[in-house]
C-alpha positions in Angstrom: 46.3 -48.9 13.2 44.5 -51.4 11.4 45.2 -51.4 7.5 41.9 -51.5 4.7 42.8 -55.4 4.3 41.9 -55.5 8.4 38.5 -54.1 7.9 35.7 -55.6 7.9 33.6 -55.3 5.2 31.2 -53.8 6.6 33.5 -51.2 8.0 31.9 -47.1 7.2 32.9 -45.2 4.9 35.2 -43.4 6.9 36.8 -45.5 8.7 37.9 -47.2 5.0 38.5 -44.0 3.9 41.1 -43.1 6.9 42.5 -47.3 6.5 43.7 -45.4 2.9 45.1 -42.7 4.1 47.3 -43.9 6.4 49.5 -45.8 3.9 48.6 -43.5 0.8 52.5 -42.2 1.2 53.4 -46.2 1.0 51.7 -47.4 -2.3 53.1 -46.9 -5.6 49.7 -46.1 -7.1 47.0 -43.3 -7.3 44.0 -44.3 -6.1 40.5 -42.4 -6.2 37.3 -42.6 -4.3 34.3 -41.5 -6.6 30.8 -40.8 -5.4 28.8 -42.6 -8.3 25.4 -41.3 -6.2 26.3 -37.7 -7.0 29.4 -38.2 -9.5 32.2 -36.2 -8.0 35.2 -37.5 -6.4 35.0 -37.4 -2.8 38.6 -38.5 -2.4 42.4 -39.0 -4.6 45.6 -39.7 -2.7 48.0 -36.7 -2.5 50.2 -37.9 -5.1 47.3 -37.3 -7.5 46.5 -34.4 -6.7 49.7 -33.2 -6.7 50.2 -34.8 -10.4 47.3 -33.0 -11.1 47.9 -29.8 -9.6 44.0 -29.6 -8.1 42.7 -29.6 -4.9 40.7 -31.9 -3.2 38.0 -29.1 -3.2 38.4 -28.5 -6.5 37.8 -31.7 -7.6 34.7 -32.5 -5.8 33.6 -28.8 -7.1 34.4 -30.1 -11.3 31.6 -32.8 -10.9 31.1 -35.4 -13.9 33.5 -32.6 -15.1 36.9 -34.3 -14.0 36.4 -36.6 -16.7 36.4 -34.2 -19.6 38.9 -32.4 -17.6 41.6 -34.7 -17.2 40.6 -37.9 -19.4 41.1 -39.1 -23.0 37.7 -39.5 -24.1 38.7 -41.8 -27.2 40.0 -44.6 -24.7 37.2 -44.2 -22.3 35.0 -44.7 -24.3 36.1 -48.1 -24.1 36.4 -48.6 -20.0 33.0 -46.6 -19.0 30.7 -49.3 -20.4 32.8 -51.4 -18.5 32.7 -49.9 -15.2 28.8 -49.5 -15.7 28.1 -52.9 -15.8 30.3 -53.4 -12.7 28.2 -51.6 -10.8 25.1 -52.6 -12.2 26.5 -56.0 -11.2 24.7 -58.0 -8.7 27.0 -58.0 -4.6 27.9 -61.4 -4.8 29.7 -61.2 -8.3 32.3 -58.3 -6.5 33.6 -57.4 -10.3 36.8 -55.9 -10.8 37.7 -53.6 -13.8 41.0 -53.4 -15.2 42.0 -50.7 -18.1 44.7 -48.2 -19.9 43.5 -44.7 -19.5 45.4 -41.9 -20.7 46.1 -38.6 -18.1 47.1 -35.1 -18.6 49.1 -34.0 -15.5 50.4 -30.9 -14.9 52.3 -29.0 -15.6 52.7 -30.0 -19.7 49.5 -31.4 -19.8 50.7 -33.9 -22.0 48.6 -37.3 -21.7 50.3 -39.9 -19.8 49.0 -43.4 -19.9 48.3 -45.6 -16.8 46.8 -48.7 -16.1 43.9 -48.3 -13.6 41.8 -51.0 -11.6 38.3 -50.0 -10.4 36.1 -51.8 -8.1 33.3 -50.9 -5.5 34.7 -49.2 -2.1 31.7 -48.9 -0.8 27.5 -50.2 -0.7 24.2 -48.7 1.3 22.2 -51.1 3.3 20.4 -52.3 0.0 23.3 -53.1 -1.7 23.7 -50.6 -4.0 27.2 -49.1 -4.9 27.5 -45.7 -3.2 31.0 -45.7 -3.9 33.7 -46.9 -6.3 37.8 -46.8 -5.6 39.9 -47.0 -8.8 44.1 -47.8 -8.3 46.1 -45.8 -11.6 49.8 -46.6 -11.7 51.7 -44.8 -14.6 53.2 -46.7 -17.3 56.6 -45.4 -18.3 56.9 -44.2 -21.4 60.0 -45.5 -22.9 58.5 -49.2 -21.7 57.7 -51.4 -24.5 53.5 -52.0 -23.7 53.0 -48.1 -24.3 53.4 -48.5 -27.6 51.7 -51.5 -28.1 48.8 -49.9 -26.0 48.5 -46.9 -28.6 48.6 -49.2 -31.3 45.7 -51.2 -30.0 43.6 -48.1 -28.8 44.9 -46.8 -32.5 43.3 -49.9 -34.3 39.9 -49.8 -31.3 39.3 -46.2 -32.5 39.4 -46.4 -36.2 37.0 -49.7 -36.0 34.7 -47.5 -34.1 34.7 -44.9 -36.6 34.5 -46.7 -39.5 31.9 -49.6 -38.1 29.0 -48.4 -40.0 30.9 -48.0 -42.8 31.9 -51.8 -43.2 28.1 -53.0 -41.7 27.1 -51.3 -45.2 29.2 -52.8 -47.3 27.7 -56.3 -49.2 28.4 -59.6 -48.5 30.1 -59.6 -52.0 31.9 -56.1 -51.8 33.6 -57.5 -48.9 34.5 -60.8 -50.5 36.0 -58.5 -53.2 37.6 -55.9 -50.4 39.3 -58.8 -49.4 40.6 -60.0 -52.5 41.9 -56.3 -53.3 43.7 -56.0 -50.3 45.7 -58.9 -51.0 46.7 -57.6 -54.4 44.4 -59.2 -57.0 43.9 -56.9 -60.2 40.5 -56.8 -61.5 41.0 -59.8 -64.0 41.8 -62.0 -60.8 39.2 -61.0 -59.5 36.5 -61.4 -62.0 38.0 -65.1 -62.3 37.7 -66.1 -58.5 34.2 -64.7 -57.9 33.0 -65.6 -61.4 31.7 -62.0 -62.3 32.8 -60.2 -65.6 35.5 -58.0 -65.2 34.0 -54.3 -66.3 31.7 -55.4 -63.0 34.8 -56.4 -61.2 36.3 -53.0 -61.6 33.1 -51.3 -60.8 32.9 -53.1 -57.6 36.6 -51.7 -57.2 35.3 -48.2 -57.8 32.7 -48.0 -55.3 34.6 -50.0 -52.5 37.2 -47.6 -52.4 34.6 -45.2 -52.7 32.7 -46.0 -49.7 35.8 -47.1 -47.6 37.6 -43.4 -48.5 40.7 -45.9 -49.6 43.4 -43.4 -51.8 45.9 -46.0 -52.1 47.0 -50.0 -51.5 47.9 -49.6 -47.6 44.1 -47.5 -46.9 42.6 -51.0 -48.6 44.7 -53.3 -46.4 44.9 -51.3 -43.6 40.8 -51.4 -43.5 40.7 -55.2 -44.3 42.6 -56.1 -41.6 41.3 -54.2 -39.0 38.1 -56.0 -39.8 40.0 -59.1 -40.4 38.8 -59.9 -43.9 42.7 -60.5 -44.4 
C-alpha cells in the first residue's frame, strides 16, 4: 500500500486521504483535513476525535464553528493571519505554517497546548487550495517550553490590548515612560529632558493615567513589553 510520501502529487483527494489513514494508528500526531472552500473539517485522525470526544459527523456538522468550539481564540488570533496568507500564497512558494495553539479535550475541558504545522493537502485544476492538512502534537505539560509559550502568548496578548494605547502616547511621554520605569524621581527627570519639574510630574500624572499604571512593576511591566527599557 503505497504511503502519502509515494503519491504523486497530483494524486485525488481520496486517494491522499486513504494514504493517511492507513498509518494514522502509526504517527504520534493529530492531523486534520479542513475544507477551506466550505470551512468544515472533512477529516481528523481517530485519536482526535477521540481526544475530542466528537464524531467525524459532528464535526463537519459545527462548520467555522469548531474553532470557537474547541480553540483559544487569544492565541489564534495570532496563527489565522498566518494560515491566510499561506493559502493566498502563490503554488510554487508551497508555504508551511508552524504554531502553538491551545486545545480543550474532553473530558475536563481544560486547554491543552500543542504545536501544530499546517500546509495545503490539496489544490483544484487552477491552483487554488481546496484543502489544507494541519499535524498538532501535544506538548506535555510539566515540559519546560509550556511555560515559556504562556509567557510569550502572555506578553503577545497584552501588546495587543494595549497597542493603541502606547501609539497615543507622545514622543516625549515615552521618553519620560522610560525614564520612570527605570526609577528616576521627577527631579531626575526634569534634569535629563531639560523640562521644569512641576511639568515633569504632570507628565508623571497623565502617563500613568493613560497607561492604567497603579504601582512601579504596571510602569516597567508596560515599558518593557514595548521595549522602551
Amino acid at each position: 500500500m503505497s504511503t502519502y510520501s509515494e503519491l504523486p502529487q497530483n494524486a485525488g483527494f481520496e486517494d491522499k486521504l486513504q494514504a493517511l489513514q492507513a498509518i494514522e494508528h502509526e504517527l504520534p500526531a493529530v492531523f486534520i483535513v479542513m475544507n477551506v472552500e466550505q470551512g468544515f473539517v472533512e477529516y481528523m485522525s481517530r485519536k482526535g476525535r477521540q481526544q475530542l470526544d466528537v464524531t467525524l459527523e459532528e464535526l463537519k456538522a459545527m462548520g467555522t464553528a469548531y474553532f470557537d468550539t474547541y480553540f483559544n481564540p487569544h492565541d489564534a488570533a495570532d496563527y489565522i493571519p498566518k494560515i491566510t496568507a499561506m493559502l493566498a500564497a502563490p503554488q510554487e512558494e508551497d508555504l508551511t505554517v508552524s504554531f502553538f495553539q491551545q486545545v480543550r479535550l474532553a473530558p475536563s475541558r481544560d486547554w491543552v497546548w500543542h504545536l501544530s504545522t499546517t500546509r495545503v493537502f490539496m489544490r483544484n485544476a487552477a491552483g487554488i487550495p481546496t484543502h489544507a492538512i494541519t499535524c498538532a502534537i501535544p506538548i506535555d505539560p510539566l515540559h519546560h517550553v509550556t511555560s515559556k509559550v504562556n509567557r510569550l502568548l502572555e506578553e503577545n496578548n497584552f501588546l495587543r490590548r494595549n497597542q493603541h494605547i502606547y501609539a497615543a502616547l507622545t514622543k516625549r511621554e515615552k521618553e519620560i515612560l522610560r525614564l520612570m520605569a527605570l526609577g528616576f524621581s521627577s527631579g531626575e527627570i526634569a534634569e535629563k529632558v531639560h523640562i521644569s519639574e512641576k511639568t515633569a510630574v504632570t507628565h508623571r500624572r497623565n502617563i500613568k493615567s493613560k497607561i492604567g499604571a497603579q504601582s512601579g512593576y504596571d510602569l516597567t511591566s508596560f515599558a518593557q513589553a514595548f521595549d522602551l527599557i
